[in-house]
N, C-alpha and C positions, 0 to 999 in steps of 0.2 A: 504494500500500500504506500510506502511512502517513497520507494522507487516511481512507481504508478504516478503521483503526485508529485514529483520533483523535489522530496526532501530526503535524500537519501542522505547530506548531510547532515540532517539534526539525530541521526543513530543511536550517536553517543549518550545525548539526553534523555531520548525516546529510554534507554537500556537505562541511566542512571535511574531516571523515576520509577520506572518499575523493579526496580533493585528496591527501593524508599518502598516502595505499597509491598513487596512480598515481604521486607522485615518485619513491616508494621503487621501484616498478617502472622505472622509467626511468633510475634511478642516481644520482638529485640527493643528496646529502648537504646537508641544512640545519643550520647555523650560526649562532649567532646572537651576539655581539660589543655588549659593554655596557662605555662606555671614560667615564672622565669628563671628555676633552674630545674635539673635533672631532679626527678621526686626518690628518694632513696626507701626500699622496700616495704616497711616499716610505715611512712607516709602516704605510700601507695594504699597498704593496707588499708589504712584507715582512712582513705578516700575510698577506696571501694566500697568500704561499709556503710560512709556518711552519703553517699550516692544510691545505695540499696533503698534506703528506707523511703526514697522517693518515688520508686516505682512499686505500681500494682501487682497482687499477686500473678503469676504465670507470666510477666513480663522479667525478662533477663537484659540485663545491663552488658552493652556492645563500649567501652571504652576507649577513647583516642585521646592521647594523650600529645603535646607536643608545646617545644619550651622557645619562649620571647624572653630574650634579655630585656629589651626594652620595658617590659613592665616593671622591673626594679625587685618587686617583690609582692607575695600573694599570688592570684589567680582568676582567671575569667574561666567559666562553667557556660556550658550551656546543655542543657537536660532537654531533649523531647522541643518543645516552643519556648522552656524559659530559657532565660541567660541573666547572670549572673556576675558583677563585675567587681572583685574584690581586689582591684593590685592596686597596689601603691603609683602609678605613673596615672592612675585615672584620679586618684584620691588631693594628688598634689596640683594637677589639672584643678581640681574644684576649688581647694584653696586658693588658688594662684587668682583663680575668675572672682574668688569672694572679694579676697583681698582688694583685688584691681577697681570693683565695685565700687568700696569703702571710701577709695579716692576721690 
């Protein structure tokens, strides 16, 4: 069909979204974890656990993990639609905009 129709180029999306509807059918909750340094074991752990408790029964947690220096420190989350923004380079960002206000 999409030969047929001249989009033989959009494939690639056409395959990623339907990758996105069969995990969602299957129960995978995707995750995705942006730390500014390497998480060591231990930390891991216990993001996996504090990440569990937000998904529904029979949904299993798909993890991606991957590190921005730029954030300084802390972490951006994003769960399923939420997102989450705890790193310090967003934190200093608001102060900097309060600050400037103030003036």
């Amino acid at each position: 069909t999409l030969a047929d129709n001249g989009r033989i180029n959009k494939t690639p999306q056409v395959l990623s979204s339907f990758g996105k509807i069969m995990s969602a059918h299957r129960g995978e909750v995707v995750c995705s974890v942006v730390t500014a340094k390497v998480l060591d074991e231990a930390s891991m752990k216990e993001l996996r656990a504090a990440l569990q408790a937000f998904l529904k029964k029979g949904q299993t947690l798909q993890l991606q993990t991957e590190v921005d220096p730029s954030l300084i420190g802390g972490m951006k989350v994003t769960i399923g639609d939420r997102f989450v923004d705890m790193s310090m380079a967003s934190k200093i960002k608001t102060y900097t905009n309060l600050i400037k206000q103030a003036v």
